[in-house]
N, C-alpha and C positions, 0 to 999 in steps of 0.2 A: 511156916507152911500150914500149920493148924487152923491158924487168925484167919489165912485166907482163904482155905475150906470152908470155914465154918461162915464167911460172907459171902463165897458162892450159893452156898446150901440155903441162906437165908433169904440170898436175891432171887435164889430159884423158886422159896416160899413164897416170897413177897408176890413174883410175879405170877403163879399159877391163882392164888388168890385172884388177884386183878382180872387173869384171861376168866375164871370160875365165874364172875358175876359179872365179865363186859362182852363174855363171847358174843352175846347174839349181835353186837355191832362189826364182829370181823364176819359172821357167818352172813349172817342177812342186811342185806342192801335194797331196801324200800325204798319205791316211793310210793309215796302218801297224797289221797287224793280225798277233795274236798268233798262232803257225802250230798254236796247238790252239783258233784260236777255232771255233764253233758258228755255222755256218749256222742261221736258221729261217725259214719262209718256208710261207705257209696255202699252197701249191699243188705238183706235184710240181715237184723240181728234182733234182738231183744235184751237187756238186763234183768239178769235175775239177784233173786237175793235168798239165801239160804238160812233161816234162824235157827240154829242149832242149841241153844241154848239161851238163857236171860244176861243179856252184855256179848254174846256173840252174836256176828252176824257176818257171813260169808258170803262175799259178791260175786258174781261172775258175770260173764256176757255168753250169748246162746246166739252162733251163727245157723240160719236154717235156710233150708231149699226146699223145691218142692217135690216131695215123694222121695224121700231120703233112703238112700241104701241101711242106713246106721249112722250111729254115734261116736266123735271121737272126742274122749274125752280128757283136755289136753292139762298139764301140769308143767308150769315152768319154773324157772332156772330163781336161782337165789336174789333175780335185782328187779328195780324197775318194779312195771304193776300190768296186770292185762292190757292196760290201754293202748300200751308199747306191743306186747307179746301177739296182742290179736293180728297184728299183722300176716303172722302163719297160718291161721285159721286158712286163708286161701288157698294153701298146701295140700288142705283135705276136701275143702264143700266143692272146689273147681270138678271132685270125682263123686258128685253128689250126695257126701258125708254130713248131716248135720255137725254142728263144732262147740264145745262148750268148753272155755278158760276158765277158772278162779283163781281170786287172789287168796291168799294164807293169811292169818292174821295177823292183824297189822299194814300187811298191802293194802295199797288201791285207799279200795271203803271199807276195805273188810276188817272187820272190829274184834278185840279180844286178846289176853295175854298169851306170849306164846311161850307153850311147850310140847316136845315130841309126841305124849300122850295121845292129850288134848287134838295137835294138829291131824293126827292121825284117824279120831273119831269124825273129828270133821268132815276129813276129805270120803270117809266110810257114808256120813251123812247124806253127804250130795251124791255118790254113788249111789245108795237105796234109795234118795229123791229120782234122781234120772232112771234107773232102773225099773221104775215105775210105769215110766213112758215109755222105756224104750225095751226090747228083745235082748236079753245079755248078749245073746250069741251073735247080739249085731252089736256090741258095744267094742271099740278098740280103746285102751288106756296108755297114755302116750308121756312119756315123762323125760324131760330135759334136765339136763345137768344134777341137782339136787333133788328138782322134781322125780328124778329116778326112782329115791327112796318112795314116795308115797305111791310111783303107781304100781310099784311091785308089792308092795303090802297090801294095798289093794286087788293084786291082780289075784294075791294069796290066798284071801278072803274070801274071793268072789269068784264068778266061772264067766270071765268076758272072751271075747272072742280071740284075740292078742293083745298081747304085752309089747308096745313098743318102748326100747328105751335110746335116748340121745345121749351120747356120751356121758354115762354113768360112771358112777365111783366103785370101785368093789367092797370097801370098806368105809364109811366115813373119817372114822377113826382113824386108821393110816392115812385119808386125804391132809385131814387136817395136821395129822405130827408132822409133814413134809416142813410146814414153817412155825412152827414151833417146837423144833428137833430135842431139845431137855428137857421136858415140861414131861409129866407122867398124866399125858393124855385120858386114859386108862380112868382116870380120877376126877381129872379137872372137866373133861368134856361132860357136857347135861345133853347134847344132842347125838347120838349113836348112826339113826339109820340104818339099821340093818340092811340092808339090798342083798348082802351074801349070804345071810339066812334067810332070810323073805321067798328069794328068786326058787331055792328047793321047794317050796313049797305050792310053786306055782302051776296047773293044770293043761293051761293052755299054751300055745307055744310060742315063743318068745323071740323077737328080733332087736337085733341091736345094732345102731350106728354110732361110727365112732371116726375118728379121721386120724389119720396114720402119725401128724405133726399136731398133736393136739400136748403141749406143752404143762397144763393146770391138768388136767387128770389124763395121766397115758392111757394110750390104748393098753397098753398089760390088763388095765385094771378090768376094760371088758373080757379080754382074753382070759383071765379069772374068772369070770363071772361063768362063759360058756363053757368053761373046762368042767362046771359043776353039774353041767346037763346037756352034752355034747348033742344028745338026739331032739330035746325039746327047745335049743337055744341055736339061734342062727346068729352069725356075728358080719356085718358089712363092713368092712373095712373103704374107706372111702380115701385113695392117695390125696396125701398132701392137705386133708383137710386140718382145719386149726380149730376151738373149743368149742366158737362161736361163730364159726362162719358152713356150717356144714351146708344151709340151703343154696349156697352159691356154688354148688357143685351138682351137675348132673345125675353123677352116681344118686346121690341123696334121694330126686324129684322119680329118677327113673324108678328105685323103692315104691316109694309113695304112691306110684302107679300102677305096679305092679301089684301090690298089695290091696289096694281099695276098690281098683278095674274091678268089672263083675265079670 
């Protein structure tokens, strides 16, 4: 019985090891796009490119209209690259929202080794960039899946108008132990995300959509998250929705409308 304790104990070394230096290939799911690739896109936009440092370079695309209510400035989900994700963009500028995507590094074009730090001052970067141009109190920061984490750090920092978040995590932490239930998470993870300390820290007031059958992150998790600020956190529960399909539900688009309408 000893012998094979002491080969669990070892395979469970062995493998936190392995998760410790391969995570970011279970967490992040890129893709990688050539740095002369071609935007096209039937509506106006613009690419921007964000240099935050020497070896970093943060890409984004800027959907704009004419005489814009505000800013949404969107943060997506762990895969894929803007290229894909712009598609939403329509979600918002159709309510004459300016729209701004970036990729994180390593997406898309966007250049640079990644860590939570680092990604964090980034995404701060391009907020003080757009901030520039634009009226905070017209800015909305909009965060999908993973993207949760940064726009609530963000929303912490800064005084935008709202916090939207898409079905967020409460914990990253807890996301991640779901499939890797032995491992002392606690230790081995390098990427945290805070969202459940971040979100107390946030001014403005905060909406959250989340779909009832969304199997990779429960709703519980939002339902955590509003329980931490029941007057400044709105929580939409949308039936039947799943992790990735929330814009194919009415509930969702009627939000979005409601929110952005003047």
């Amino acid at each position: 019985m000893l012998q094979i304790a002491l080969y669990i104990i070892l395979g469970l070394a062995a493998l936190s090891i392995i998760v410790y230096f391969l995570q970011e290939k279970f967490i992040f799911k890129p893709e990688k796009l050539k740095q002369d690739f071609v935007y096209k896109y039937d509506v106006p936009f613009e690419e921007l490119f964000f240099d935050v440092e020497p070896g970093v370079r943060i890409n984004g695309l800027h959907f704009t209209v004419d005489k814009p209510l505000g800013l949404v400035l969107y943060f997506h989900g762990n895969s894929r690259s803007i290229k894909g994700w712009a598609k939403y963009a329509k979600d918002f500028y159709r309510y004459q929202y300016d729209v701004v995507l970036v990729d994180y590094r390593g997406f898309g074009k966007s250049t640079g080794k990644r860590n939570e730090k680092d990604m964090l001052n980034d995404m701060q970067f391009v907020y003080e960039t757009l901030a520039a141009k634009y009226n905070e109190n017209h800015i909305l920061i909009y965060g999908r899946s993973m993207g949760s984490g940064f726009a609530a750090k963000l929303a912490s920092d800064n005084k935008p108008r709202y916090l939207i978040l898409d079905a967020p995590y409460f914990s990253f932490k807890k996301a991640v132990e779901r499939f890797f239930l032995l491992l002392p998470m606690r230790f081995v993870l390098r990427f945290h995300m805070r969202t459940d300390k971040w979100i107390t820290k946030v001014n403005c007031h905060t909406y959250i959509l989340h779909g009832t059958k969304d199997w990779l992150l429960p709703i519980s998790n939002s339902e955590k998250l509003q329980a931490l600020n029941p007057r400044k956190i709105t929580l939409i529960r949308i039936p039947g929705g799943r992790h990735n399909n929330l814009p194919s539900f009415p509930g969702y688009h009627n939000f979005v409308r409601d929110i952005l309408s003047p």
